[in-house]
NUZAKE-315747 format. One record per atom (N, C-alpha, C): z, y, x. Coordinates in steps of 0.001 Angstrom, whole numbers, padded with zeros to 6 digits, always signed. Each point is the difference from the previous one (the first is absolute). Layout:
ZYX
...
This chain:
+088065+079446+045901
-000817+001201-000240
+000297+001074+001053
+001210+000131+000474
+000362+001190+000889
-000413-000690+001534
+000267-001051+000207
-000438-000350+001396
-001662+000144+000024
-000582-000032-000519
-001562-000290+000152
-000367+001988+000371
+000944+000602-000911
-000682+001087-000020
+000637+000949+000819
+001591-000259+000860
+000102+000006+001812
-000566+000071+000964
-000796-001529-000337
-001074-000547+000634
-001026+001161+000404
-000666+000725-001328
-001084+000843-000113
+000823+001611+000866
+001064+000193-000447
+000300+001185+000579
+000461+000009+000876
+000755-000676+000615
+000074+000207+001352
-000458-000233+001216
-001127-000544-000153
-001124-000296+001657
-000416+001675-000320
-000315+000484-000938
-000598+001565-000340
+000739+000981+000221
+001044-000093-000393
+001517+000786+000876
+000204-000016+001014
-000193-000781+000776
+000118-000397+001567
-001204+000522+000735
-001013-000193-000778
-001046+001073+000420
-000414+000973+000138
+000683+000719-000994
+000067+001831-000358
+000881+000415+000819
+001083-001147-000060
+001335+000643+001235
-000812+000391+001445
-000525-001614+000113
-000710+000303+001866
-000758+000792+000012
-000926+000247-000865
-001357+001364+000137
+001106+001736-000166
+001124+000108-000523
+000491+000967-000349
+000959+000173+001167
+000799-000928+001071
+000244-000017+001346
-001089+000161+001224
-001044-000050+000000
-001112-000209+000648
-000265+001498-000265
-000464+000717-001312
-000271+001275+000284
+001189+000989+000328
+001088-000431-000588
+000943+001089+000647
+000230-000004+001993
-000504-001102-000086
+000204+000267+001981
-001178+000442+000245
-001546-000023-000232
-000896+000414+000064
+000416+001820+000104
+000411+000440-001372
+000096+001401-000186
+001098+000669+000435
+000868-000961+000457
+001303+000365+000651
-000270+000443+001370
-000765-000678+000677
-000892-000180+001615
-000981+001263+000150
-000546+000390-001064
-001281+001001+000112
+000958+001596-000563
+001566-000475-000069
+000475+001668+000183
+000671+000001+001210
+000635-000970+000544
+000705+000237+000939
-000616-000452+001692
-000766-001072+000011
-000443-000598+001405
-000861+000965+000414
+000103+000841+001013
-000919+000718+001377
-000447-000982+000515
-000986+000385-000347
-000986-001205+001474
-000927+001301+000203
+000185+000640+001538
-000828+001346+000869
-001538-001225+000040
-000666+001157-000164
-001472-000026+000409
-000301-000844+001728
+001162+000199+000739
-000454-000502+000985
+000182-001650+000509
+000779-000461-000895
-000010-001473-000139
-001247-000671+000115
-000863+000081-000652
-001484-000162-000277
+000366-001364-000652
-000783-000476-001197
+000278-001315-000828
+000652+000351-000813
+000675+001371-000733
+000547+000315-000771
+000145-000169-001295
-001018-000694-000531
+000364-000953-001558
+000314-001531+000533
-000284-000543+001016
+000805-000647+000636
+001407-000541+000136
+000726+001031+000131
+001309+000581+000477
+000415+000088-001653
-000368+000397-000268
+000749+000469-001485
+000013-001786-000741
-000967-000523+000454
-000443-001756-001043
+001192-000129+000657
-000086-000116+001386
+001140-000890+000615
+001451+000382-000629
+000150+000992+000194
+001313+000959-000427
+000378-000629-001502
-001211+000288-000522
+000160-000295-001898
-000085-001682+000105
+000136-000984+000431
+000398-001176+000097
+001282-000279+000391
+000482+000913+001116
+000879-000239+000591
+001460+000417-001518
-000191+001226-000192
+000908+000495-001157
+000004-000686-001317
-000982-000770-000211
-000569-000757-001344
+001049-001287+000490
+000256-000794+001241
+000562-001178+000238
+001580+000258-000277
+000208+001539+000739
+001542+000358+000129
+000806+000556-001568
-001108+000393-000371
+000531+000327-002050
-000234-001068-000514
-000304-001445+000345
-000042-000992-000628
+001289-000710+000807
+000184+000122+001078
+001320-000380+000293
+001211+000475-000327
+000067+001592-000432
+000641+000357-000378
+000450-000414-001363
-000633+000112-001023
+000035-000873-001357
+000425-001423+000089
-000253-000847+000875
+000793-001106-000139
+001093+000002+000586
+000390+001112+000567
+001190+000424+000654
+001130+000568-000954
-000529+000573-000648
+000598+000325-001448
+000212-000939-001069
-001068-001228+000089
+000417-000874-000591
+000761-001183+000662
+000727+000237+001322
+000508-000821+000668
-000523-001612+000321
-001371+000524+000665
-000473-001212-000163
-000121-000289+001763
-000264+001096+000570
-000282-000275+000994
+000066+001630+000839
+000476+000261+000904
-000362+001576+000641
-001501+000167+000151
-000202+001417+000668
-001214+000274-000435
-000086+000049+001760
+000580+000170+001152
-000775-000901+000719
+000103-001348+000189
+000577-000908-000343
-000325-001598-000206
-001298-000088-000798
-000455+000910-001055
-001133-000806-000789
-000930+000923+000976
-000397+001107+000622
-000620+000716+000751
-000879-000785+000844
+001125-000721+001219
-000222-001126+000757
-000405-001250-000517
+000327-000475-001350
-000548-001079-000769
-001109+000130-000102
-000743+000786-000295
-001548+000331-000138
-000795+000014+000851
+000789+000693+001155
-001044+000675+001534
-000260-001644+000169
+001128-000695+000005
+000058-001607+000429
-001332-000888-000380
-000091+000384-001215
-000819-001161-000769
-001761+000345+000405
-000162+000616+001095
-001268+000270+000252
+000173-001113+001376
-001485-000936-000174
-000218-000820+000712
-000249+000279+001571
+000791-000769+000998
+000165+000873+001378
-001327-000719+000741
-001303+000868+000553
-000499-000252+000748
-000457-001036+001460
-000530-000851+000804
+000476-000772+000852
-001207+000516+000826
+000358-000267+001302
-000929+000249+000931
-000189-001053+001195
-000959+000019-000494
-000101-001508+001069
+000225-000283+001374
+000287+001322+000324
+000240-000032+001639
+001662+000367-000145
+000429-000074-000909
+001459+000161+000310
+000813-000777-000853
+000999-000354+000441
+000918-001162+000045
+001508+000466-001013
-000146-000116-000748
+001597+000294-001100
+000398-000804-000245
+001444+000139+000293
+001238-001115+000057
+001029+001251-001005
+000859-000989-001211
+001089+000613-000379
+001141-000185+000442
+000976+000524+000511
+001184-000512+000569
+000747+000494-000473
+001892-000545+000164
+000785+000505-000365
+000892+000122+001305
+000832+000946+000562
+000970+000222+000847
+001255+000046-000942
+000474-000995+000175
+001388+000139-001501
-000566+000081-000983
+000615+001008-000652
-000694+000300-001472
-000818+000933+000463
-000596+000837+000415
-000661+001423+000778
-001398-000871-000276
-001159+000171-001391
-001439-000456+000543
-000686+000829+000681
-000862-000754+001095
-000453+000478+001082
-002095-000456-000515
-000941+000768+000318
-001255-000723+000186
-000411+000313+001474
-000450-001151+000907
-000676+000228+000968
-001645-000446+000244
-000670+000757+000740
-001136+000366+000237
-000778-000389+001372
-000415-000732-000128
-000712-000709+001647
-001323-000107+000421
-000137+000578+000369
-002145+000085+000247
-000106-001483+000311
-000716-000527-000809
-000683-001438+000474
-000730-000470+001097
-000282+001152+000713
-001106-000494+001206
+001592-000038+001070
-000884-000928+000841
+001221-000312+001082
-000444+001433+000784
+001159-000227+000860
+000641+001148+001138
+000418-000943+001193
-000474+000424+001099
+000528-000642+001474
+001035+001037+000591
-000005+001288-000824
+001774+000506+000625
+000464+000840-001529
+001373-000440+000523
+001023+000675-001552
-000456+001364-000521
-000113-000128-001088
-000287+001085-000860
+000756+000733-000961
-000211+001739+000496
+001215+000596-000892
+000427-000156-001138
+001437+000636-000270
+000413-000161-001152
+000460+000687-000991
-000415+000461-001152
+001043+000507-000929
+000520-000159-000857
+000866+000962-000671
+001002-000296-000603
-000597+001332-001329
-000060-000564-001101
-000837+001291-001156
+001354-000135-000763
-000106+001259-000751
+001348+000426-000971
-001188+000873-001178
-000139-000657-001134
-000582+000420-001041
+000560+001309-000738
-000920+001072-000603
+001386+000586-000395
-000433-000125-001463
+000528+001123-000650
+000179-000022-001603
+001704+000656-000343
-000222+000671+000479
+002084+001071+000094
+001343-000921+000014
-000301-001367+000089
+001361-000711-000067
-000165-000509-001531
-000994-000027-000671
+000048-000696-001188
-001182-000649-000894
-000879+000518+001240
-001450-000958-000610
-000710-000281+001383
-001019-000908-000344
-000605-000297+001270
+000402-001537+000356
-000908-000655+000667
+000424-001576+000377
-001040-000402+000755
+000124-001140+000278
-000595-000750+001312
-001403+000118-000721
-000429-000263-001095
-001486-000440-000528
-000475+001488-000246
+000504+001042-000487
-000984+001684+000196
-000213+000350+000812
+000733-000600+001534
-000675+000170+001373
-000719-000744+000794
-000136-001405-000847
-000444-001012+000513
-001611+000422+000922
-000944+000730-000742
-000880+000219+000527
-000008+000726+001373
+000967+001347-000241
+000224+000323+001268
+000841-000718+001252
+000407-000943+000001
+000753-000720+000862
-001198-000871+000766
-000879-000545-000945
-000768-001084+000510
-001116+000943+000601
-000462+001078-000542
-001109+000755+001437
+000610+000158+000873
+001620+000655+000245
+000895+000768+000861
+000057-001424+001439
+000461-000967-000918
-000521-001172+001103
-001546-000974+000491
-000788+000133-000844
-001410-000221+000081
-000318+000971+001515
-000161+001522-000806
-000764+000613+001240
+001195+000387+001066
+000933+000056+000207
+000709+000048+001539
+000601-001010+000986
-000380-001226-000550
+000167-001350-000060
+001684+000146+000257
+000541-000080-001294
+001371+000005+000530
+000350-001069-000954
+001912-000618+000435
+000024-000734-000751
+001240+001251-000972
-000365-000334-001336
+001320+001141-000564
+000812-000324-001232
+000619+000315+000028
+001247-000544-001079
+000593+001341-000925
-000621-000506-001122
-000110+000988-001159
+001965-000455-000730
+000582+001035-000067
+001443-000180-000652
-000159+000714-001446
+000963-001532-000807
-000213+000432-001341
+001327-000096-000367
+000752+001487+000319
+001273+000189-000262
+000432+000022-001634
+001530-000196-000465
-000026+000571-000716
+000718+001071-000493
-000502+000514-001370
+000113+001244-000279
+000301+000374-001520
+000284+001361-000158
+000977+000676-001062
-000866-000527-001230
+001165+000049-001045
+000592+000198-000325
+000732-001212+000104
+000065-001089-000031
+000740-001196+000469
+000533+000445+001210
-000300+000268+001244
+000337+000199+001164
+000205+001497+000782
+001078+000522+000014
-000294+001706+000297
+000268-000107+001795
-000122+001129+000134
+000233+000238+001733
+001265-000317+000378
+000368-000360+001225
-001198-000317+000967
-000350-001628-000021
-000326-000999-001131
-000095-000958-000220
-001530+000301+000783
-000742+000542-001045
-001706-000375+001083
-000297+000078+001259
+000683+001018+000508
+000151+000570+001297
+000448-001124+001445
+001290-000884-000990
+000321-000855+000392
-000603-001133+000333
-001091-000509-001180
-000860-000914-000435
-000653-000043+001170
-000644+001575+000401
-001266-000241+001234
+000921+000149+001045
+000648+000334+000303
+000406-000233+001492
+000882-001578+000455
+000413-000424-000964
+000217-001151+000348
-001504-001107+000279
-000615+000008-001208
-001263-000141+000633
-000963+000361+001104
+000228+001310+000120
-000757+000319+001614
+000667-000998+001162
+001443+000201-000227
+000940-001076+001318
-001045-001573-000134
+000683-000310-001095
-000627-001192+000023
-001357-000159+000261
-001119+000593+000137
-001140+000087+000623
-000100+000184+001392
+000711+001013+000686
+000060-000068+001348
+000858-001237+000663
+000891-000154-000250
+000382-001317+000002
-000901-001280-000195
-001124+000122-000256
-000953-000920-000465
-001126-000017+000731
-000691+001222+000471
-000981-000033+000537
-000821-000909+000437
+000526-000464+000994
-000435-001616+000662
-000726-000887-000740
+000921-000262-001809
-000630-000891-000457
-001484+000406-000582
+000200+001296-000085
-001782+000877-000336
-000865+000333+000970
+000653-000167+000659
-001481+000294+001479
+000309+001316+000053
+000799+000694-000110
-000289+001211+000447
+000904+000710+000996
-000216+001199+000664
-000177+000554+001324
+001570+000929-000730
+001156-000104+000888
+000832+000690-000322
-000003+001147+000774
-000834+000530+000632
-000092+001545+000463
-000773+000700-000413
-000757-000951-001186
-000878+000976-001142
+000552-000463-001761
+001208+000106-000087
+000234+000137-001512
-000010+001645-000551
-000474+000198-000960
+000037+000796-000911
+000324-000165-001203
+000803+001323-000139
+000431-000055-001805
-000792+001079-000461
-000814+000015-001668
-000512+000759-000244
+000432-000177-001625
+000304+001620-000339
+000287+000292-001631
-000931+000588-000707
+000360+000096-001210
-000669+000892-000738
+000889+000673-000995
+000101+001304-000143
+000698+000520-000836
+001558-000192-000327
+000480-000752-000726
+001380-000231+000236
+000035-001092+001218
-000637-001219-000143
-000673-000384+001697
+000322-000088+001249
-000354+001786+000308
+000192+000993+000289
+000733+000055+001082
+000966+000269-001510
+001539+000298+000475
+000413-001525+000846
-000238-001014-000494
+000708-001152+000708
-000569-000190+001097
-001052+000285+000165
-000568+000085+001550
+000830+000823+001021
-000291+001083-000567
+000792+001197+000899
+001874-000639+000477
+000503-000232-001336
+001813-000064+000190
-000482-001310+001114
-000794-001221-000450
+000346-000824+000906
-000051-000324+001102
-000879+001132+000897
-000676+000381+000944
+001442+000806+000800
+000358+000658-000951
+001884+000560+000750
+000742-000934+000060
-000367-000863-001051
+001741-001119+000292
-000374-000942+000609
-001210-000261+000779
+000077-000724+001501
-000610+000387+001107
+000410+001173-000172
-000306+000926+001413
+001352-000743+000786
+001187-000296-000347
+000747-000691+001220
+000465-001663-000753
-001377-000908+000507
-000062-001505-000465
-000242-000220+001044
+000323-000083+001235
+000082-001154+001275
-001013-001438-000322
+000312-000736-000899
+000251-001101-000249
-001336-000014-000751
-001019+000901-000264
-000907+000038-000715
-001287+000331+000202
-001348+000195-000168
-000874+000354+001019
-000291+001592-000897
-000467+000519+001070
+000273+001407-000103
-001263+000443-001299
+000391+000874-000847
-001580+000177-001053
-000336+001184+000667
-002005-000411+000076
-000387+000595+000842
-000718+001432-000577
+000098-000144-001634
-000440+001127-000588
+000296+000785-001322
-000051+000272-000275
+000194+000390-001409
-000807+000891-001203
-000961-000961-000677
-000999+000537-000815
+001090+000975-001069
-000032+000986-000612
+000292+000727-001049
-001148+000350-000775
+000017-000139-001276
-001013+000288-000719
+000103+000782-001640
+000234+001381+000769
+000762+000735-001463
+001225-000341-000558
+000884-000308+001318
+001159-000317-000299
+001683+000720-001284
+000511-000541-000233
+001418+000514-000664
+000724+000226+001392
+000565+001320+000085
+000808-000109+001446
+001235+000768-000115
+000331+000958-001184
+000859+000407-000214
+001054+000374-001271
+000761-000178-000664
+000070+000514-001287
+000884+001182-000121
+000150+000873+000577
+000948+001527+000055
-001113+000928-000759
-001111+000226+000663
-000635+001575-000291
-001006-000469-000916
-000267+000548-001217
-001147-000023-000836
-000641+000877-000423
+000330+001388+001062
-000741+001342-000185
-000994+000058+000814
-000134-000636+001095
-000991+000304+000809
-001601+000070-000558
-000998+000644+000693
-000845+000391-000301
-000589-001248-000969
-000305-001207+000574
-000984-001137-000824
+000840-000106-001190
+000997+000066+000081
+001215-000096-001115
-000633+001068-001522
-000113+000711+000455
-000458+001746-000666
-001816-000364-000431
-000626-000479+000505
-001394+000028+000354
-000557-000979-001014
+000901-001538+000141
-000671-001129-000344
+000728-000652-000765
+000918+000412-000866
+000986-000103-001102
-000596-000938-000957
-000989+000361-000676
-000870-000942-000729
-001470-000670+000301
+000297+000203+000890
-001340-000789+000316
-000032-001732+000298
-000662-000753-000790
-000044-001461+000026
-000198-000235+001391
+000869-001185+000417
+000279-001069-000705
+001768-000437+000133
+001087+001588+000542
+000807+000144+000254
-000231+001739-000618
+001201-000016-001176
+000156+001288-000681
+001600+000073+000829
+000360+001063-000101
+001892+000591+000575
+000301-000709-001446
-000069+000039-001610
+000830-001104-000438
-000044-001452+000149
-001363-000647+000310
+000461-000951+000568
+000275-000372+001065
-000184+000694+000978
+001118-000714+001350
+001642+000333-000418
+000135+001032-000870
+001410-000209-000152
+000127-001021-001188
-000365-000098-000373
+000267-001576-000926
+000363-001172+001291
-001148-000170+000731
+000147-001295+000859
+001172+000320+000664
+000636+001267+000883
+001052+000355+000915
+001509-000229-000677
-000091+000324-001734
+001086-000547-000897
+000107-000832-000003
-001262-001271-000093
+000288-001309-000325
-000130-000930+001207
-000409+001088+001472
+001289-000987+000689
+000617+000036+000801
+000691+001238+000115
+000819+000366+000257
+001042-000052-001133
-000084-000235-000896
+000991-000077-001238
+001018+001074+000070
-000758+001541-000267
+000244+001020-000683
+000222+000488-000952
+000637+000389-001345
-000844+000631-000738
-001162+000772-000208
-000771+000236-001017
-001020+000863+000118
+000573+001708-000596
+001456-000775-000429
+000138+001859-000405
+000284+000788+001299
+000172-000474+001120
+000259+000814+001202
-001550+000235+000223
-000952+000064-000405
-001720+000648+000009
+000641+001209+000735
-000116+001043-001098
+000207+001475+000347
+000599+000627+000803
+001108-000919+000331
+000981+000573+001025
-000658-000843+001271
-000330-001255+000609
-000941-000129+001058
-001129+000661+000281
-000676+000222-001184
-001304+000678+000161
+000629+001622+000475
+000880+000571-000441
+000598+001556+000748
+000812-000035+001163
+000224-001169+000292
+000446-000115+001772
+001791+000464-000413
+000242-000818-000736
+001763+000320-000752
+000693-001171+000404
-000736-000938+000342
+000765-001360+000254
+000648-000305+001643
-000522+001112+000685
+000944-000701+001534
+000717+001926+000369
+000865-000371+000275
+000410+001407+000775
-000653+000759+001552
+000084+001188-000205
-000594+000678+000880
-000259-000210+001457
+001388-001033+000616
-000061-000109+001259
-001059-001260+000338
-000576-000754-001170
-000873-001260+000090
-000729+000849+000166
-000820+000829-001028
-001519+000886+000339
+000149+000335+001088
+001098+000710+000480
-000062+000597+001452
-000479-001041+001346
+001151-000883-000315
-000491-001199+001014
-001173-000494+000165
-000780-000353-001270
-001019-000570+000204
-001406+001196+000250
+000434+001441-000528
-001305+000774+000302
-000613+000190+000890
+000337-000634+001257
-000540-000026+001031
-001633-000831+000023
+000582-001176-000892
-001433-001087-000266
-000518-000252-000978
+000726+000982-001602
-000707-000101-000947
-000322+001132-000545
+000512+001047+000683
-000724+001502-000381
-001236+000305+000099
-000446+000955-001070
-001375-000002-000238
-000680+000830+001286
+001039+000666+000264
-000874+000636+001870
-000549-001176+000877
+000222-000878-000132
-000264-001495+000584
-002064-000520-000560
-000176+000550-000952
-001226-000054-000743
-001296+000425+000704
-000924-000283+000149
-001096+001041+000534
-000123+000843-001171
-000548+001949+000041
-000221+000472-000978
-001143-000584-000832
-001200-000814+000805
-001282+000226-000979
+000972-000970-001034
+001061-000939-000281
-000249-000414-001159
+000941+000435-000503
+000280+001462+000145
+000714+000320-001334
-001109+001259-000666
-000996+000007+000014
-001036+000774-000319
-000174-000210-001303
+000129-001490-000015
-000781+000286-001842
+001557+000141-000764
+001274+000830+000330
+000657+000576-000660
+001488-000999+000539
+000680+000912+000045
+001653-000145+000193
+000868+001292+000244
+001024+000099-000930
+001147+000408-000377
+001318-000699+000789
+000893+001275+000454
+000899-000593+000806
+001067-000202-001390
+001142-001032-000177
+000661-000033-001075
+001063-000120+000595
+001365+001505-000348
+001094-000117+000567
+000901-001233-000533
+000638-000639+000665
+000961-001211-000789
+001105+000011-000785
+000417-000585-000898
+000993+000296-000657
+001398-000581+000141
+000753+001070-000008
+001949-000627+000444
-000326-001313-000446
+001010-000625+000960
+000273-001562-000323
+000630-000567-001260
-000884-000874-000448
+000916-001005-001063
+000800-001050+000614
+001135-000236-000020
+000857-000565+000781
-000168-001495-000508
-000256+000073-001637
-000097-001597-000464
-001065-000516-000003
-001414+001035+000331
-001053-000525+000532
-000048-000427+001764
+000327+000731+000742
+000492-000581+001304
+000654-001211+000340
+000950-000278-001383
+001006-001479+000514
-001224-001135-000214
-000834+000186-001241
-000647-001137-000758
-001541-000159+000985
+000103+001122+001034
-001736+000227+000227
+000052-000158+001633
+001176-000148+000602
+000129+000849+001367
-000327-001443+001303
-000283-001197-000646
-000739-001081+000639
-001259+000459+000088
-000558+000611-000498
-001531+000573+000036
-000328+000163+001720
+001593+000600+000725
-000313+000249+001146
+000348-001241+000698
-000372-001414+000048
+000156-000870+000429
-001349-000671+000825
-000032+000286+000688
-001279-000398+000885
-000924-001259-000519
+000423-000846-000777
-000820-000732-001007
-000728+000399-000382
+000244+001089-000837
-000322+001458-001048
-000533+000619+000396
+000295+000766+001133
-000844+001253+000732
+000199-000384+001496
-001096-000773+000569
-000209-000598+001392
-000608+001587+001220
-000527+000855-001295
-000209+001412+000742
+001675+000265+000565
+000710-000261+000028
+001542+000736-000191
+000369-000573+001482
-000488-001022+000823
+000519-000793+001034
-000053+000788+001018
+001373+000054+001356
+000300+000653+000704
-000969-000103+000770
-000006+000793+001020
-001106+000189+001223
+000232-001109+001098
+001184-000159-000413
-000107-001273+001485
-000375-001068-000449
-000363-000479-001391
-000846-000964-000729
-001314-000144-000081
-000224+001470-000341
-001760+000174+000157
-000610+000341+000999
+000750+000545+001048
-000526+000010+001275
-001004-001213+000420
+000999-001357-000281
-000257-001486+000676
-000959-000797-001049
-000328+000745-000926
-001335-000841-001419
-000825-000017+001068
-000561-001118-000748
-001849-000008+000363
-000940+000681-000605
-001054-000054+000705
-000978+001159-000283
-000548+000020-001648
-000363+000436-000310
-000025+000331-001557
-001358+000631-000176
-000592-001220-001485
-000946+000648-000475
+000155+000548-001504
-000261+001646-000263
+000532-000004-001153
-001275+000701-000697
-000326-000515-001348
-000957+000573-000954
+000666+000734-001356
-000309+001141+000242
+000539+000848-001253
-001823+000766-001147
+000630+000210-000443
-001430+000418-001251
+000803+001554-000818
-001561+000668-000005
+000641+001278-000408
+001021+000085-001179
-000938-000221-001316
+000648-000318-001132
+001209-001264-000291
+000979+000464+000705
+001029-001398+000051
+001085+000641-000185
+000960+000057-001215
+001029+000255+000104
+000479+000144+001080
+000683-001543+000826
+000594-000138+001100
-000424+000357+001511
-001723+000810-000041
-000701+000909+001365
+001352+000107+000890
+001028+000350-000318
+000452+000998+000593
+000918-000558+000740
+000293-001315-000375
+000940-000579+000911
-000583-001233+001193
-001678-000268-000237
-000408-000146+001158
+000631+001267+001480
-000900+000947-000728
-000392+001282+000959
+001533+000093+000723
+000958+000012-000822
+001403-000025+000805
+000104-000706+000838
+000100-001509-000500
+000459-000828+000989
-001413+000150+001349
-000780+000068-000401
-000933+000238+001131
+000104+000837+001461
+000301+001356-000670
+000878+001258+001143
+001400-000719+000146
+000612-001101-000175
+000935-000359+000342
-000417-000932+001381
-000670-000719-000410
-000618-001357+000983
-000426+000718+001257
-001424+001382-000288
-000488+000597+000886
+001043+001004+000968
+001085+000062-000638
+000932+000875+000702
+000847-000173+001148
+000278-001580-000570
+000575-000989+001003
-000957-001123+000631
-000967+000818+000432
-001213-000656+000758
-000303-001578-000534
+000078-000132-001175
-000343-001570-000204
-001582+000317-001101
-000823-000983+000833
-001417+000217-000354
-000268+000036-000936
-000696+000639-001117
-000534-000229-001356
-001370+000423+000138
-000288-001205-000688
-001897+000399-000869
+000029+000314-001481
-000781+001357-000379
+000493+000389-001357
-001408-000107-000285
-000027-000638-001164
-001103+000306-000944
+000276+000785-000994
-000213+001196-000272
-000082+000711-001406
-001178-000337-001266
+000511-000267-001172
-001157+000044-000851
-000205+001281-000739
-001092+000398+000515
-000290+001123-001350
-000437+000157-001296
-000146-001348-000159
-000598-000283-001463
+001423-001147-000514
+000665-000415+000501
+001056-000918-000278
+000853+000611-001035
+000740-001473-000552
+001237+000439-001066
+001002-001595+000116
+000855+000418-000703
+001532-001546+000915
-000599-000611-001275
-000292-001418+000426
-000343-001107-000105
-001734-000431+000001
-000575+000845+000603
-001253+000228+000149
-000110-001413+001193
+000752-000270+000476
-000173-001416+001169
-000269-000881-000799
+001203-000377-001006
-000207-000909-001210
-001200-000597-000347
-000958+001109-000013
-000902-000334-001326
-000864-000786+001071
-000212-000418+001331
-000919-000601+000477
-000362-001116-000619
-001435-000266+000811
-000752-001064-001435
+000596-000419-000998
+000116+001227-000663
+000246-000192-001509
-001389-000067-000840
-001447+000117+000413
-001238+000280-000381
-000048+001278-000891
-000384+000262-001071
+000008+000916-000399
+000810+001318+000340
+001066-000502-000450
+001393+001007+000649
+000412+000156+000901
-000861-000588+001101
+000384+000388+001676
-000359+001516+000407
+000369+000399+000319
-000165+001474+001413
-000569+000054+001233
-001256+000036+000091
-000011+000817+001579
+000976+000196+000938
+000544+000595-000601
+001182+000243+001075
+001367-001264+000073
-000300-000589-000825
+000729-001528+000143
-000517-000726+001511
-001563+000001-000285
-000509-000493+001624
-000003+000935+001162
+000230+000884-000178
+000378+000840+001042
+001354-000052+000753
+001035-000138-000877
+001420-000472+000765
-000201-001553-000257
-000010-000842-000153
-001089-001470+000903
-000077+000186+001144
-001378+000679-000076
-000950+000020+001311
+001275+000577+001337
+001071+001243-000706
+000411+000799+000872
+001288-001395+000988
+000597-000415-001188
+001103-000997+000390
-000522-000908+001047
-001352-000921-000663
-000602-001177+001047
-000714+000801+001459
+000153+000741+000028
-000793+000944+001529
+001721+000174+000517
+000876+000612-000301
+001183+000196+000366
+000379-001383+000680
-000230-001326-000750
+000983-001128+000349
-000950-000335+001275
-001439+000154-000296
-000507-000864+001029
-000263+000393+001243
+000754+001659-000017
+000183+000822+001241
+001361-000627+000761
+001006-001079-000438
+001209-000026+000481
-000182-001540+000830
């Protein structure tokens, strides 16, 4: 008698639960997510957003029920969407060790070697994988006829820093090291990131600036990169706090989990308490906000004095300044010798601000950059390419901007 009538109540319980999780992120989203008028697609942005938070409070709950973290089931999901094929391009899965690798080969023959890159997906070090970029990998090599090798590192919470970091640069070696067997031209490799990405583009682009033994990378796509983790006052910091599809609490969620922080040091990182005075000093040369153009501190910024040091936040936090971490941080006789750099930043982006840095860094020490600014952009707005519905305009716009960049080299 009691099992039958289980039976009846709980598929109905399970249902009231999901419709009663479903509206609290709904109404949770419509007090707190800014999405500015100038995005354009703006119920858009909010679907996307309100999917995105609907996956992560459902990961969270089985996280609580120790079933699984809530980015493992995050990535479980993005996964289970069927990956696209294109008939003019060629996907192979590989493994370099354990490191899975997908590569990408235009099917039409070539009578001379064709460039190469090297893609770094992002998702902050804890979501993201070879198949949510799959689409963008296979145009990225379709239209610049390159051959490119998408790295599917891994990442937190199983794996904290600098494990991913590690992941792609051993993989980049092993690709240049390889070339030959791909047909491709070792005085045109490129590495190109996205977002945390990014960052592995950039560090790895310093740590073989002196490889003899290696063929030289001839560029370096950035694409709304992670480049530093010290300052979180700066203007985009102040500006774009909540705005989807990167809020300031969740990138500090992802920067806890992997960097393996606590999150009670929040308050005291977020007030600039965690490194002592002579670090700000050192580094204000390249991360001070005088470094900024004014127009973008227009739509509002506050200078925020910093607060005395926490000494036990400094011991637990003070790898932050590890060039893994913050590839903005690399000496001048490093970045002098990078290759030329293409970097795309978007207004509404939390992280705006650490393009624009490293940029007056590159341009300072005469190394070439092509900047695309988006004015309608927001961080992970690359992502959404042919996603159909939920794609952006401005998704094909940094496309279009990247494949004109490569096929200029």
């Amino acid at each position: 008698m009691v099992l039958p009538l289980l039976l009846l109540v709980l598929p109905g319980a399970a249902c009231m639960f999901s419709l009663g999780v479903g509206l609290w992120v709904v109404c949770s989203q419509l007090l707190t997510a800014d999405i500015p008028a100038a995005v354009g697609h703006r119920v858009k942005l909010w679907v996307l957003h309100c999917l995105l938070e609907l996956l992560m409070t459902w990961g969270r709950i089985f996280e609580k029920l120790r079933i699984c973290s809530m980015p493992e089931f995050v990535r479980f999901v993005h996964d289970l969407q069927p990956l696209k094929k294109d008939p003019d391009v060629r996907v192979t899965d590989l493994r370099y060790g354990t490191i899975p690798v997908r590569l990408y080969q235009p099917k039409a023959s070539s009578c001379t070697l064709r460039r190469g890159i090297v893609f770094y997906h992002g998702g902050g070090g804890i979501l993201g994988s070879l198949n949510t970029h799959h689409s963008i990998c296979c145009h990225l090599s379709k239209e610049s006829d390159a051959v490119l090798l998408a790295v599917g590192y891994r990442k937190s919470p199983q794996h904290k820093s600098p494990v991913p970091i590690r992941d792609c640069l051993a993989a980049t070696i092993r690709f240049l090291k390889s070339l030959k067997t791909y047909g491709v031209d070792p005085a045109r490799v490129v590495v190109c990131g996205e977002s945390a990405g990014g960052a592995a583009a950039a560090f790895i682009c310093q740590n073989l600036v002196d490889s003899p033994d290696l063929p030289k990378i001839r560029a370096q796509i950035l694409i709304y990169p992670t480049l530093q983790c010290l300052d979180f006052q700066s203007p985009s910091y102040q500006q774009n706090k909540n705005i989807p599809l990167l809020s300031l609490s969740f990138l500090f969620y992802c920067l806890c989990s992997y960097l393996d922080i606590s999150p009670s040091w929040k308050s005291t990182v977020l007030k600039g308490a965690h490194l002592p005075a002579e670090v700000w000093e050192k580094y204000r040369k390249w991360i001070g906000v005088e470094n900024i153009p004014e127009r973008f501190k227009k739509r509002g910024y506050r200078w925020m004095p910093r607060e005395p040091l926490n000494e036990d936040a400094y011991q637990e936090a003070k790898f932050m300044l590890d060039l893994a971490n913050s590839p903005l941080l690399a000496e001048d006789e490093v970045v002098f010798r990078l290759p030329e750099a293409c970097i795309v930043s978007c207004e509404y982006d939390l992280l705006r601000d650490h393009s624009l840095l490293y940029k007056k860094r590159l341009e300072d020490l005469r190394v070439p950059v092509t900047w695309h600014h988006m004015e309608d952009g927001f961080h992970g707005v690359f992502a959404t390419f042919d996603m159909g519905f939920l794609s952006f305009p401005c998704s094909s716009r940094i496309m279009n901007a990247v494949v004109h960049f490569l096929k200029g080299l």
